[in-house]
PDB file with one MODEL, atoms N, CA, C and O in Angstrom:
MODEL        1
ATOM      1  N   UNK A   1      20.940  17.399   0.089  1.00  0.00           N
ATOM      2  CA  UNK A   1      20.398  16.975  -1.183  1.00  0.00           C
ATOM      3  C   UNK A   1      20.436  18.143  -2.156  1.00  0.00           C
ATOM      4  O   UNK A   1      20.106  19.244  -1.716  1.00  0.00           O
ATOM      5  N   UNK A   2      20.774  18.036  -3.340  1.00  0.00           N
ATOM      6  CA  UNK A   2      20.774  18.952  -4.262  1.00  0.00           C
ATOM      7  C   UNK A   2      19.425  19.424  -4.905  1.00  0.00           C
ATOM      8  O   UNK A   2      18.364  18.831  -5.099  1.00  0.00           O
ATOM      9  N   UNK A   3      19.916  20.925  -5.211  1.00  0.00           N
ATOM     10  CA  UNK A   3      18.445  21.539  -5.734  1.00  0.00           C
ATOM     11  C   UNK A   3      17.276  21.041  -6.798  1.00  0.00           C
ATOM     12  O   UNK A   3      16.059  21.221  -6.852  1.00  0.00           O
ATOM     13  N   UNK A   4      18.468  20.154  -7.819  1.00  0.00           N
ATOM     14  CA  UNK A   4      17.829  19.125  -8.811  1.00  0.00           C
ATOM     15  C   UNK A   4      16.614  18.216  -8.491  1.00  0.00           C
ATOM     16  O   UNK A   4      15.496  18.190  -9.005  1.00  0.00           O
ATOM     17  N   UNK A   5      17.385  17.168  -7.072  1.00  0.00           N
ATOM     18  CA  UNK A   5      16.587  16.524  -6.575  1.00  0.00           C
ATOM     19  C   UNK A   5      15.076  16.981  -5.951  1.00  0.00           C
ATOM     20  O   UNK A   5      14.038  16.416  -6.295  1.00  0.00           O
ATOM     21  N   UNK A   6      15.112  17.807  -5.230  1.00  0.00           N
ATOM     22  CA  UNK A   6      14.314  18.833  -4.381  1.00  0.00           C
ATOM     23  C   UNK A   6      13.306  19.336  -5.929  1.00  0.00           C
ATOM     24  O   UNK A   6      12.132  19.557  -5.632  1.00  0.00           O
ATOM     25  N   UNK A   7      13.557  19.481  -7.095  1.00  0.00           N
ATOM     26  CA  UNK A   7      12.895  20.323  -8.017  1.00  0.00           C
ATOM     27  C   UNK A   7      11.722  18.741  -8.235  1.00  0.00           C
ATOM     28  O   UNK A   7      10.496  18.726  -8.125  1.00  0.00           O
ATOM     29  N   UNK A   8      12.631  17.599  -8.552  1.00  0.00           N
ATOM     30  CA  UNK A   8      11.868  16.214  -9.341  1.00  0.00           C
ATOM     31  C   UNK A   8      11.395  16.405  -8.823  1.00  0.00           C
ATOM     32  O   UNK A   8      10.349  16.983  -9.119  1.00  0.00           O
ATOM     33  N   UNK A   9      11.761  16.060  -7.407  1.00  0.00           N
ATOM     34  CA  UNK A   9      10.609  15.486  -6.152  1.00  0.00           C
ATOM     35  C   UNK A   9       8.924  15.983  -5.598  1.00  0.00           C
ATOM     36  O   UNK A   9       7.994  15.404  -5.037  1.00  0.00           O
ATOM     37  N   UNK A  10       9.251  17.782  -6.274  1.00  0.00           N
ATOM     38  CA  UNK A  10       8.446  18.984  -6.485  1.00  0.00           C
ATOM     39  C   UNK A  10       7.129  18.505  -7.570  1.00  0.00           C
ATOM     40  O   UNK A  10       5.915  18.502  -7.367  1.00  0.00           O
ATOM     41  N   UNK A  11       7.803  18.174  -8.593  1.00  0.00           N
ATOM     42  CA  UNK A  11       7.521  17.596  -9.949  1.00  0.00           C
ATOM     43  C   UNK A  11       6.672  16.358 -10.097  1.00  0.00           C
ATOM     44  O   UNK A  11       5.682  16.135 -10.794  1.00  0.00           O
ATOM     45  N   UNK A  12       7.333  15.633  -9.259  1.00  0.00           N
ATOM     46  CA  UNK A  12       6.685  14.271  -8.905  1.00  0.00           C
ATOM     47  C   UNK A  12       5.925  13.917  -8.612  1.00  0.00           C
ATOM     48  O   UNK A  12       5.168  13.066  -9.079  1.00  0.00           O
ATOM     49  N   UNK A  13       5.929  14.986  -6.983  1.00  0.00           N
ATOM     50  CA  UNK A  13       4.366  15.393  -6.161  1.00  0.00           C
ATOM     51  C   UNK A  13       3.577  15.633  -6.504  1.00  0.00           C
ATOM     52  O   UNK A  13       2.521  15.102  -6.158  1.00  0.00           O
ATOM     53  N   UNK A  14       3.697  16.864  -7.648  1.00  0.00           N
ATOM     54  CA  UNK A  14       2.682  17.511  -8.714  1.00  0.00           C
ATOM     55  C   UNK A  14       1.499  16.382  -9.129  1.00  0.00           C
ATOM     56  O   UNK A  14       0.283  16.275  -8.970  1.00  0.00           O
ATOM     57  N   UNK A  15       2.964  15.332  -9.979  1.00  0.00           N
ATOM     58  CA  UNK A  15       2.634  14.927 -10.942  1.00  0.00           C
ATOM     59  C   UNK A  15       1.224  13.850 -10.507  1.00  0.00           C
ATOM     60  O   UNK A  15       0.168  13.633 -11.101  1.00  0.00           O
ATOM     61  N   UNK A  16       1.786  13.324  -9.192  1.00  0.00           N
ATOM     62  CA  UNK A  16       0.891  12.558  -8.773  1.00  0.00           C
ATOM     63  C   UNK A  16      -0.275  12.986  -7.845  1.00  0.00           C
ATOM     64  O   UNK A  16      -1.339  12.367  -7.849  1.00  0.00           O
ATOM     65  N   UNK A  17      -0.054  14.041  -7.062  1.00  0.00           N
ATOM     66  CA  UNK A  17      -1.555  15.400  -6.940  1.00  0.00           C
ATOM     67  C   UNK A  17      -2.635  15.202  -8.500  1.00  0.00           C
ATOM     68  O   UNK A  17      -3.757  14.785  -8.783  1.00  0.00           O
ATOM     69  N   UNK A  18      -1.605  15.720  -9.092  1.00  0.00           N
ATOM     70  CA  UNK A  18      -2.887  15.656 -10.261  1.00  0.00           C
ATOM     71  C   UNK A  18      -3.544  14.464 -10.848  1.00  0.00           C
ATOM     72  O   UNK A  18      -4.639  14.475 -11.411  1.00  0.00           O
ATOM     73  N   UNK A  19      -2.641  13.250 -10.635  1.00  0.00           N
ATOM     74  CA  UNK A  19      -3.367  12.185 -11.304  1.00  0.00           C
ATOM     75  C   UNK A  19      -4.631  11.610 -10.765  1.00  0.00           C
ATOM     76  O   UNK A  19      -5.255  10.801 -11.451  1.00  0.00           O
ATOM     77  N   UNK A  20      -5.254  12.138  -9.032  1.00  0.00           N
ATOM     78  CA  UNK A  20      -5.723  11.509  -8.791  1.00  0.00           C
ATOM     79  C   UNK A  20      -7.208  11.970  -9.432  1.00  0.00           C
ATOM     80  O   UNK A  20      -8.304  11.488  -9.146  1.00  0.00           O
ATOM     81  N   UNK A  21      -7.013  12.684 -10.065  1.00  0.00           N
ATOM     82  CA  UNK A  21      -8.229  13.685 -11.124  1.00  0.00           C
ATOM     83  C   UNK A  21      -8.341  12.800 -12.255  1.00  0.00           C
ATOM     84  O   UNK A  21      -9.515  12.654 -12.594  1.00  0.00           O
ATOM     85  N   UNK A  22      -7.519  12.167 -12.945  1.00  0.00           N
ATOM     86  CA  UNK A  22      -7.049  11.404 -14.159  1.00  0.00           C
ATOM     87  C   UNK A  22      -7.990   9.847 -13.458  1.00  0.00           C
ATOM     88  O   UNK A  22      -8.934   9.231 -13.954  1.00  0.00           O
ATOM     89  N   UNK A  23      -7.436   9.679 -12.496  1.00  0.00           N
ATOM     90  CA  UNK A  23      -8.181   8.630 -11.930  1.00  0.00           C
ATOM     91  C   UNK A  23      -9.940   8.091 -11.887  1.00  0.00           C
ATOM     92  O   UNK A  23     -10.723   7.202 -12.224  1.00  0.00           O
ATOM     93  N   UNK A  24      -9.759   9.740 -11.017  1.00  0.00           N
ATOM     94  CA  UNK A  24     -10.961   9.820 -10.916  1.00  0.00           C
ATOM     95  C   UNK A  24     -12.325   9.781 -11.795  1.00  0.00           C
ATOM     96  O   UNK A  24     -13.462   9.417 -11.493  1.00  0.00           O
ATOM     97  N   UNK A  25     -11.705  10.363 -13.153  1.00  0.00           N
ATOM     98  CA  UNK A  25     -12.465  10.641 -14.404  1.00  0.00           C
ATOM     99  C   UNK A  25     -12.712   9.633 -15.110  1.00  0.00           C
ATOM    100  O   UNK A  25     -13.833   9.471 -15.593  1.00  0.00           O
ATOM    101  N   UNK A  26     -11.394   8.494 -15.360  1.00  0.00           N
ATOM    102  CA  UNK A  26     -11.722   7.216 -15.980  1.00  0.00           C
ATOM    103  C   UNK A  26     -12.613   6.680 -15.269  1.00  0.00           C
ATOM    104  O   UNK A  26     -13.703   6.588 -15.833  1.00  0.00           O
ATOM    105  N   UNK A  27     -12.519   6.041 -13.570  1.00  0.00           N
ATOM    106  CA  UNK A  27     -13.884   5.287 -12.914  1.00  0.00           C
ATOM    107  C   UNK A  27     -15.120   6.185 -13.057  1.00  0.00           C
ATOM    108  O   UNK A  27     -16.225   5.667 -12.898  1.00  0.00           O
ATOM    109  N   UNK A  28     -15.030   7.360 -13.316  1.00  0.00           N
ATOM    110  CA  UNK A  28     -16.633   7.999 -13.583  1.00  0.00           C
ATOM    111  C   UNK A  28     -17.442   7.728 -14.966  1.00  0.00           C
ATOM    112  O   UNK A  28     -18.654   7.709 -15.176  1.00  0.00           O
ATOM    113  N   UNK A  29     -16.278   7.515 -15.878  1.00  0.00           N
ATOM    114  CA  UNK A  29     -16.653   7.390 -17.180  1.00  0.00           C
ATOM    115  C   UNK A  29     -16.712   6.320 -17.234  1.00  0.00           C
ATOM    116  O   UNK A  29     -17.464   6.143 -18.192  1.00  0.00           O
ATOM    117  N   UNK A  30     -16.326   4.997 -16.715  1.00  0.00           N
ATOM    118  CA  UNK A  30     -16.787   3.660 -17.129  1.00  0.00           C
ATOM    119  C   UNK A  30     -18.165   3.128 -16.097  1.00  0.00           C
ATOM    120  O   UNK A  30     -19.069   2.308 -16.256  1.00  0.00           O
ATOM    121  N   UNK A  31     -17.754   4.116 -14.933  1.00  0.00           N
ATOM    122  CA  UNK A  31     -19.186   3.512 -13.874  1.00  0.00           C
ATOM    123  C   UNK A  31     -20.571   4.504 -14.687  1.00  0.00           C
ATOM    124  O   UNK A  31     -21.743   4.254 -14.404  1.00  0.00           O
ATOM    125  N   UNK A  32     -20.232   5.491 -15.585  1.00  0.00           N
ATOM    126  CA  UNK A  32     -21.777   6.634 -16.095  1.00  0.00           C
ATOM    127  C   UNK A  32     -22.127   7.228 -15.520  1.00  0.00           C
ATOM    128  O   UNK A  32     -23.174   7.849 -15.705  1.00  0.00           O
ATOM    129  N   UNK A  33     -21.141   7.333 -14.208  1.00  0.00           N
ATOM    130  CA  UNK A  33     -21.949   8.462 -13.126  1.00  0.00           C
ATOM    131  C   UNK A  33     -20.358   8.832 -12.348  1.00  0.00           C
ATOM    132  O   UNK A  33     -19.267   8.280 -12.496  1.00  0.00           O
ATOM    133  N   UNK A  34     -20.841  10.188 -11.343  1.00  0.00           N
ATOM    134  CA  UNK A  34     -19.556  10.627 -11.050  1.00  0.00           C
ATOM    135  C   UNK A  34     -19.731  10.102  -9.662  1.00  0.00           C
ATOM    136  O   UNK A  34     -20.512  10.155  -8.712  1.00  0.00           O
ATOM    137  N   UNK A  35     -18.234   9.397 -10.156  1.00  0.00           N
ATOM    138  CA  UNK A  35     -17.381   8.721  -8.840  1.00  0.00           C
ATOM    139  C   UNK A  35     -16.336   9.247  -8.185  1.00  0.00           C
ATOM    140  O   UNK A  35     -15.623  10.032  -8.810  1.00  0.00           O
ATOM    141  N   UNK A  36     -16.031   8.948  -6.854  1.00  0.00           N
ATOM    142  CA  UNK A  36     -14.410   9.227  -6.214  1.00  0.00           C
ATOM    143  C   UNK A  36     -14.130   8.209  -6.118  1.00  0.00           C
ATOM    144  O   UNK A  36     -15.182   7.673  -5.768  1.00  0.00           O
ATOM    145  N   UNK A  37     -13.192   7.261  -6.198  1.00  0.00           N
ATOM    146  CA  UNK A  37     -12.766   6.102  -6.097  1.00  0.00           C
ATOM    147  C   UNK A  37     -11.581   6.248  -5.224  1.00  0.00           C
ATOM    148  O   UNK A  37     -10.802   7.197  -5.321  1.00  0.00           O
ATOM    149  N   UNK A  38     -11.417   4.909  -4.034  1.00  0.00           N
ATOM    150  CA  UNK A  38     -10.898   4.894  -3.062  1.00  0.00           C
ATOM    151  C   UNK A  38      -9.227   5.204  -3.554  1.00  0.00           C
ATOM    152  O   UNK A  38      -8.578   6.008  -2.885  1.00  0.00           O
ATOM    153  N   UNK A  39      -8.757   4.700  -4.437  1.00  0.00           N
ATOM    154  CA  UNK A  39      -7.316   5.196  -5.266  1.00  0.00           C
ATOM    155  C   UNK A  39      -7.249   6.968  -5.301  1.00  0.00           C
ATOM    156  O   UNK A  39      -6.142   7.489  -5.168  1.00  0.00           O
ATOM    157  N   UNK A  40      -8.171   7.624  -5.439  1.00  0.00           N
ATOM    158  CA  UNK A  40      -8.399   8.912  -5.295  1.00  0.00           C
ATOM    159  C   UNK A  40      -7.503   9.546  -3.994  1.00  0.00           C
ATOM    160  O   UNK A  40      -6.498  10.243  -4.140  1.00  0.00           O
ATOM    161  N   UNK A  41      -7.952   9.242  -3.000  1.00  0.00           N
ATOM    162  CA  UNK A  41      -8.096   9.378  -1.692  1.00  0.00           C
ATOM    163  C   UNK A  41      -6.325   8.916  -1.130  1.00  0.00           C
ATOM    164  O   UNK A  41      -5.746   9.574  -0.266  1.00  0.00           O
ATOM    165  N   UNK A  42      -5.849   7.993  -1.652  1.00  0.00           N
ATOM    166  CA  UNK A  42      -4.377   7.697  -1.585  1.00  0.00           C
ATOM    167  C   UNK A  42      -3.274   8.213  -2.790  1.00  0.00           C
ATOM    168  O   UNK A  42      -2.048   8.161  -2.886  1.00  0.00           O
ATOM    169  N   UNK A  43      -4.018   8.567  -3.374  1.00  0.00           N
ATOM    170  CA  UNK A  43      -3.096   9.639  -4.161  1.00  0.00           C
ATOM    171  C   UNK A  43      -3.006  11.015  -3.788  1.00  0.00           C
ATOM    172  O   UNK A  43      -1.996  11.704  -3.928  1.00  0.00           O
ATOM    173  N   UNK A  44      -4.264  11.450  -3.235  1.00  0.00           N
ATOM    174  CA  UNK A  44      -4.239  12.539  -2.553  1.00  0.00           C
ATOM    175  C   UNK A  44      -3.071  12.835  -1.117  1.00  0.00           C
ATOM    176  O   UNK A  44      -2.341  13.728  -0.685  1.00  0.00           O
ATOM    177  N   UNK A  45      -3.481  11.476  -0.796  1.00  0.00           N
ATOM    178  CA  UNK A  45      -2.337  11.448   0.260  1.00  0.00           C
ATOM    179  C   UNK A  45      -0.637  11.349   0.482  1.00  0.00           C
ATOM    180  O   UNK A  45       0.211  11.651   1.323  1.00  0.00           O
ATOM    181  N   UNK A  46      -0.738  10.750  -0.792  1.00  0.00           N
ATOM    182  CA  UNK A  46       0.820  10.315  -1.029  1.00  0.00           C
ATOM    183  C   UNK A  46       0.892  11.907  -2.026  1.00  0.00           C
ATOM    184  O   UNK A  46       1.797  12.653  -1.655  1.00  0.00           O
ATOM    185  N   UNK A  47       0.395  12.208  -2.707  1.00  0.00           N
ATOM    186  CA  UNK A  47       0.745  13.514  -3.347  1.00  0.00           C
ATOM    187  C   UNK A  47       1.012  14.540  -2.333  1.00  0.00           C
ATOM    188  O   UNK A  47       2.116  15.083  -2.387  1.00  0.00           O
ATOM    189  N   UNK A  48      -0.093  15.016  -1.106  1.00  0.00           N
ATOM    190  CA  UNK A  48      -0.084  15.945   0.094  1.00  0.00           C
ATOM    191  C   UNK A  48       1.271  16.040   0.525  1.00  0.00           C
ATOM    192  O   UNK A  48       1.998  17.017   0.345  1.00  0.00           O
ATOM    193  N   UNK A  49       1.681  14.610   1.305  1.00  0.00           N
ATOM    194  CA  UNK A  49       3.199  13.892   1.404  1.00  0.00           C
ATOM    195  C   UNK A  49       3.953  14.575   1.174  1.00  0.00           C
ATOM    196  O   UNK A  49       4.709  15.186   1.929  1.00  0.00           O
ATOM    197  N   UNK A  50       3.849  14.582  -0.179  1.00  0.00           N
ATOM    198  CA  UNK A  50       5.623  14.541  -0.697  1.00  0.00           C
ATOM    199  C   UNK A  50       5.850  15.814  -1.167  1.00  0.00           C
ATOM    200  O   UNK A  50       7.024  16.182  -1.161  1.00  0.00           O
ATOM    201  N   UNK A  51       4.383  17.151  -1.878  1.00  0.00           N
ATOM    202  CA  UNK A  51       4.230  18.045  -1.573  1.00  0.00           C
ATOM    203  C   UNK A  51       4.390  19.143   0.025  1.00  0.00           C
ATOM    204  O   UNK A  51       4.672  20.340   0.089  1.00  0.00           O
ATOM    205  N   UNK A  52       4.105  18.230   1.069  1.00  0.00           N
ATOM    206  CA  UNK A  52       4.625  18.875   2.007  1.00  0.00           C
ATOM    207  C   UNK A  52       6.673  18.765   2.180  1.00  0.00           C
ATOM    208  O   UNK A  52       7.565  19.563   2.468  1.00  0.00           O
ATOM    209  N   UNK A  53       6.616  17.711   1.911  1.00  0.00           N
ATOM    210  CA  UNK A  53       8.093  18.034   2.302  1.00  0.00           C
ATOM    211  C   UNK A  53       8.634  18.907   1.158  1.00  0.00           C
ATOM    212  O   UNK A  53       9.819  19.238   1.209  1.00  0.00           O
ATOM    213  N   UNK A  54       7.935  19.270   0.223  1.00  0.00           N
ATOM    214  CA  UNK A  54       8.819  20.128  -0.602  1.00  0.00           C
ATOM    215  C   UNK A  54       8.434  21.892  -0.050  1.00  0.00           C
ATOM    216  O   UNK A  54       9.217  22.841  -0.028  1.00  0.00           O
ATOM    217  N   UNK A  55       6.967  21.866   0.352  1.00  0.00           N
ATOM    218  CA  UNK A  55       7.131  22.984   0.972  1.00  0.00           C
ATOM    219  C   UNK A  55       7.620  23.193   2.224  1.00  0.00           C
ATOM    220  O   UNK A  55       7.702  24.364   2.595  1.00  0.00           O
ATOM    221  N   UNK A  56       8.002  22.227   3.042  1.00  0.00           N
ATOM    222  CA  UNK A  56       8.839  22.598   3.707  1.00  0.00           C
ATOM    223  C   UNK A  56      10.609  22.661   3.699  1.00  0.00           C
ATOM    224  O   UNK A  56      11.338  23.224   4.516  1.00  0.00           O
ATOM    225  N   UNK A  57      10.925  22.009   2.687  1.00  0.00           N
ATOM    226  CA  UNK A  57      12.026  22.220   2.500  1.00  0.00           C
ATOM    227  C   UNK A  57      12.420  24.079   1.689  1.00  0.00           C
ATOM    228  O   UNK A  57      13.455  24.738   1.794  1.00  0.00           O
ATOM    229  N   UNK A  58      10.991  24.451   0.865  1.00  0.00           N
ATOM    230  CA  UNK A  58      10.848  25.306   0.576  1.00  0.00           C
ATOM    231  C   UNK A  58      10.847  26.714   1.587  1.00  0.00           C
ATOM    232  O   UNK A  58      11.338  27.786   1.232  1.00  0.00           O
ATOM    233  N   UNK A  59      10.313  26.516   2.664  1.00  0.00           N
ATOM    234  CA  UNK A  59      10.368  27.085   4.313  1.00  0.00           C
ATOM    235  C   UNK A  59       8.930  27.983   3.454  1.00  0.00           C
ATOM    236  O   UNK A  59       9.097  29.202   3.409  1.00  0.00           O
ATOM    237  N   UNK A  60       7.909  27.577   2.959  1.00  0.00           N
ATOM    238  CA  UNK A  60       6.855  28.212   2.322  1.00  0.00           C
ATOM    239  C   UNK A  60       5.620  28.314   3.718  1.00  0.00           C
ATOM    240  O   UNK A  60       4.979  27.282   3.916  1.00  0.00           O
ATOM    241  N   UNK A  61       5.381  29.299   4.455  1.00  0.00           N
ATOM    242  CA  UNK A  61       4.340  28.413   5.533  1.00  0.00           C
ATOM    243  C   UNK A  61       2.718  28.613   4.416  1.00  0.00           C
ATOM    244  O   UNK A  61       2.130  27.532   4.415  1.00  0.00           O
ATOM    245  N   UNK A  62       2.179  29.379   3.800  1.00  0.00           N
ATOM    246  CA  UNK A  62       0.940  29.138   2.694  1.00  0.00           C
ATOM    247  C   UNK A  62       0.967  27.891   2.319  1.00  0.00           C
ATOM    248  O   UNK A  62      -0.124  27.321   2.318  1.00  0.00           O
ATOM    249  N   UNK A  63       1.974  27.236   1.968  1.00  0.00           N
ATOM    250  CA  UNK A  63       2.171  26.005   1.116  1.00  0.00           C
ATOM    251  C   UNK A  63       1.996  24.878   2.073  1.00  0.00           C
ATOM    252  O   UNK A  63       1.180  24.002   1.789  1.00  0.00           O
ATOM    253  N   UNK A  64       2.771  24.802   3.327  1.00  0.00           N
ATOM    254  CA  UNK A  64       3.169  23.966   4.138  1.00  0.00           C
ATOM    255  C   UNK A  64       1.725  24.085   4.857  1.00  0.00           C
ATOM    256  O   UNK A  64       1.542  23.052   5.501  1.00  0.00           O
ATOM    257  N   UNK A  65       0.559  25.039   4.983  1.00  0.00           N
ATOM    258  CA  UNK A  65      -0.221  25.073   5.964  1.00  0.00           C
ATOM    259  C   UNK A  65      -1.634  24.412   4.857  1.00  0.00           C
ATOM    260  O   UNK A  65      -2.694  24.059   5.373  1.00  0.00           O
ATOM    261  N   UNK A  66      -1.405  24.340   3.355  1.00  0.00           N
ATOM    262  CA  UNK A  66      -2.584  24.045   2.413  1.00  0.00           C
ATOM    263  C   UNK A  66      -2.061  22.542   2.663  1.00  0.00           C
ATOM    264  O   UNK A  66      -2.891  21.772   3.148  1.00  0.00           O
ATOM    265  N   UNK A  67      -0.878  22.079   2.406  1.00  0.00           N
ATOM    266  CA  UNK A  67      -1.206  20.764   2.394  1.00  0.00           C
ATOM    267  C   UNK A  67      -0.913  20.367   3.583  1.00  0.00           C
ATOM    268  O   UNK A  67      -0.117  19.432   3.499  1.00  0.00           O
ATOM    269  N   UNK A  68      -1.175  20.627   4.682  1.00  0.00           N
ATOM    270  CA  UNK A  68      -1.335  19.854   6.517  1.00  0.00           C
ATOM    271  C   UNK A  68      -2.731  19.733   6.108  1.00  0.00           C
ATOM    272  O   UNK A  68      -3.187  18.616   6.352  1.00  0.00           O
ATOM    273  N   UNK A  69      -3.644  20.645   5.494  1.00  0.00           N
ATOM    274  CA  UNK A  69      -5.009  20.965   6.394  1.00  0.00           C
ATOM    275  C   UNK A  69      -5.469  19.596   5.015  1.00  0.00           C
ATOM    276  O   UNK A  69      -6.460  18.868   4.963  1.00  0.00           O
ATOM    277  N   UNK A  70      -4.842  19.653   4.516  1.00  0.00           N
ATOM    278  CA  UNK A  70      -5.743  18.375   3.680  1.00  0.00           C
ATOM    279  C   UNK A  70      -5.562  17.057   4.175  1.00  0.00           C
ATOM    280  O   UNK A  70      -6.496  16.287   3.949  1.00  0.00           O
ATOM    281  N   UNK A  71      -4.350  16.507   4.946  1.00  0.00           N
ATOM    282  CA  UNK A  71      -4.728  15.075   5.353  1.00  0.00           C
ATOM    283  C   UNK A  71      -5.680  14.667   6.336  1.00  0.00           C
ATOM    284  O   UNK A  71      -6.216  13.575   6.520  1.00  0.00           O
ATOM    285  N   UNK A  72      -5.799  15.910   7.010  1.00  0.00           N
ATOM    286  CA  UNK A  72      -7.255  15.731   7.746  1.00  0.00           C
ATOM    287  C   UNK A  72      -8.633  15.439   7.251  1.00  0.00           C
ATOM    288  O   UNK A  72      -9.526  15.050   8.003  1.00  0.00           O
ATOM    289  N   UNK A  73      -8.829  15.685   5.627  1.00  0.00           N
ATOM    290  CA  UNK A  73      -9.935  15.651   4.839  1.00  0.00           C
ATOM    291  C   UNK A  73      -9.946  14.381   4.528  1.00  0.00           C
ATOM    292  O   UNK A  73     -10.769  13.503   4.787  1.00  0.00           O
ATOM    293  N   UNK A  74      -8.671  14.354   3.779  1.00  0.00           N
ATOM    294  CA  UNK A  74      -8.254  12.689   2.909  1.00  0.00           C
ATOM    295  C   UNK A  74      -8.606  11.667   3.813  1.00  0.00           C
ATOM    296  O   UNK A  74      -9.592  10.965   3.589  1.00  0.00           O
ATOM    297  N   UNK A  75      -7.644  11.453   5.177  1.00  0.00           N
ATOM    298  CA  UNK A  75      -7.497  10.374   5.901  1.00  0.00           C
ATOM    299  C   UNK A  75      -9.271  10.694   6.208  1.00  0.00           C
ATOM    300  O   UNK A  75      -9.811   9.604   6.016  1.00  0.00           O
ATOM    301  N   UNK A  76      -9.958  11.353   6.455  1.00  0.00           N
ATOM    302  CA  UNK A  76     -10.926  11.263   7.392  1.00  0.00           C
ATOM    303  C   UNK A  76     -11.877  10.388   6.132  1.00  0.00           C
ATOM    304  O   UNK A  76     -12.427   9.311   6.358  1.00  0.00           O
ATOM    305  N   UNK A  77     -11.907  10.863   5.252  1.00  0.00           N
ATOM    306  CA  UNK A  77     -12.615   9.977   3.876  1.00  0.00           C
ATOM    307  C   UNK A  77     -12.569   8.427   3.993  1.00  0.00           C
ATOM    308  O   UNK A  77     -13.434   7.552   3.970  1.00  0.00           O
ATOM    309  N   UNK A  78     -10.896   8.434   4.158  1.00  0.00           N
ATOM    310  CA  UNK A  78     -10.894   6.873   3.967  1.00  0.00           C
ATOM    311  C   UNK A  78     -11.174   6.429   5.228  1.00  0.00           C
ATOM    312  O   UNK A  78     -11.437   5.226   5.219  1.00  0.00           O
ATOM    313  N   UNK A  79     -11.222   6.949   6.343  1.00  0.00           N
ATOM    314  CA  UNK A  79     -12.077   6.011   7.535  1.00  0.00           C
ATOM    315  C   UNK A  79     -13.246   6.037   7.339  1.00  0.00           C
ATOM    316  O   UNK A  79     -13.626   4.891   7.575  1.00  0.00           O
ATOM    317  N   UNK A  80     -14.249   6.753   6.991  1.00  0.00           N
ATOM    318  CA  UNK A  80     -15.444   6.498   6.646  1.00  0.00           C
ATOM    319  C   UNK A  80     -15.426   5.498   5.378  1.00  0.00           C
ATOM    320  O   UNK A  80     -16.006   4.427   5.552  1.00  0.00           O
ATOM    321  N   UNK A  81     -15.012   5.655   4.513  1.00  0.00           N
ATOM    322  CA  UNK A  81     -14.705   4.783   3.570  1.00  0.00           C
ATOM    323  C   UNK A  81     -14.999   3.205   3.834  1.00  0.00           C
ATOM    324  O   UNK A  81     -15.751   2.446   3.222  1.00  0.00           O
ATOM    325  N   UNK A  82     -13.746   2.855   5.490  1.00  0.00           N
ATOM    326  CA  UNK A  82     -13.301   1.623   5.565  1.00  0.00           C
ATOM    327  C   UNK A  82     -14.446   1.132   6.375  1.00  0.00           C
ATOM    328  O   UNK A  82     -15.011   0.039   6.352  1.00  0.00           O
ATOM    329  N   UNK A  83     -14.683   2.314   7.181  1.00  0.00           N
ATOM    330  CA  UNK A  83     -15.504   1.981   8.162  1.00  0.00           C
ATOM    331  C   UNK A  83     -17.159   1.233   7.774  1.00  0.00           C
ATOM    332  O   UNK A  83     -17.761   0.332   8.357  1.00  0.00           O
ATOM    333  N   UNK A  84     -17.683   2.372   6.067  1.00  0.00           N
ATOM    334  CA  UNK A  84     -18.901   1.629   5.740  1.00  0.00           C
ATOM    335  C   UNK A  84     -18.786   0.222   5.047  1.00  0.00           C
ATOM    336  O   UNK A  84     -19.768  -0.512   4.929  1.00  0.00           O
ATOM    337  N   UNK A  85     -17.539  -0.112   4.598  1.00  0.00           N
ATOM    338  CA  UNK A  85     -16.958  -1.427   4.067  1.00  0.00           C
ATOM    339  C   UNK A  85     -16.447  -2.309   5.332  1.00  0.00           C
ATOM    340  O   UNK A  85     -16.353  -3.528   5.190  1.00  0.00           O
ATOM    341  N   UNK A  86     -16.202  -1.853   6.248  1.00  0.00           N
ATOM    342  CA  UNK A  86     -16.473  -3.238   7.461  1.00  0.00           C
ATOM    343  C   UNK A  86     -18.007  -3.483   7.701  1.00  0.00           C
ATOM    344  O   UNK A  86     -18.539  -4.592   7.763  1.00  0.00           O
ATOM    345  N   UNK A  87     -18.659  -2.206   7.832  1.00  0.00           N
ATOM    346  CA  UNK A  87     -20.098  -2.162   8.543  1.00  0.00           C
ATOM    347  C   UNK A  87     -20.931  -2.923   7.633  1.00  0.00           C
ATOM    348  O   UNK A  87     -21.910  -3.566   8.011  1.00  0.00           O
ATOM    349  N   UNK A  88     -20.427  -2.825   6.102  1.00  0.00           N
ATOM    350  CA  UNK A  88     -21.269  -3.748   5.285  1.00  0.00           C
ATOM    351  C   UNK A  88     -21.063  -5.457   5.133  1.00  0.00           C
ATOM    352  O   UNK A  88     -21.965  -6.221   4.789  1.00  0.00           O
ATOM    353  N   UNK A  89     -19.646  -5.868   5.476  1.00  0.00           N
ATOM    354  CA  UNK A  89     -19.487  -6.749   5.364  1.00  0.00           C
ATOM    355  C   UNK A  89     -19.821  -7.728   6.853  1.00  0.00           C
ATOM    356  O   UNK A  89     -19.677  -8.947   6.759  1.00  0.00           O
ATOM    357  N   UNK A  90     -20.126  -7.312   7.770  1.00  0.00           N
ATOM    358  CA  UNK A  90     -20.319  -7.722   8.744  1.00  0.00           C
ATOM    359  C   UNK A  90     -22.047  -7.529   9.247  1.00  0.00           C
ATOM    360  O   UNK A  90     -22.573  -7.820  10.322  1.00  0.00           O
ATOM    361  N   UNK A  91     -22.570  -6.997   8.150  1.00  0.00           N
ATOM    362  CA  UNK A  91     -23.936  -7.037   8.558  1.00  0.00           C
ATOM    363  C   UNK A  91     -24.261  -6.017   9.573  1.00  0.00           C
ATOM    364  O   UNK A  91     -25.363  -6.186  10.095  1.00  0.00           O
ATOM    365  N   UNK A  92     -23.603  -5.034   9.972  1.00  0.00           N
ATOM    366  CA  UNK A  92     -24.064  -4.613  11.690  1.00  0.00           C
ATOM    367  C   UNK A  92     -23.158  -2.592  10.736  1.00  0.00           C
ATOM    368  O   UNK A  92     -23.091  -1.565  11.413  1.00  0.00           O
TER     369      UNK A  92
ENDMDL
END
């Protein structure tokens, strides 16, 4: 794949790393209080993603070792997440 591609894809990752801040700020500002909203949490992930393969295509290990240690945070969010949204809907 060419260096072009490898740069968007860099770009892309960025772009969507950062949005989940953009996200985050609109549901805080319409709920009046500060929120993380579950969209948060999958942007984080799909940003981590696609950021890792660029640091590893980069052969960066700082880079490649910041975004491993975050899907452990993210994913662990959204199981608690899912988990208090079964536990609520099921009464138990």
């Amino acid at each position: 794949m060419s260096e072009q591609f490898w740069i968007g894809l860099g770009l892309a990752a960025q772009l969507m790393f950062a949005a989940r801040f953009f996200v985050q700020w609109l549901v805080s500002e319409r709920e009046g209080r500060s929120v993380v909203p579950i969209p948060f949490w999958y942007l984080s992930i799909a940003g981590a993603a696609l950021l890792l393969c660029y640091s590893i295509y980069r052969r960066d290990p700082v880079f490649i070792l910041g975004q491993s240690a975050g899907f452990l945070i993210y994913g662990r969010n959204l199981i608690m997440i899912h988990r208090e949204k079964r536990e609520a809907d099921t009464g138990g």
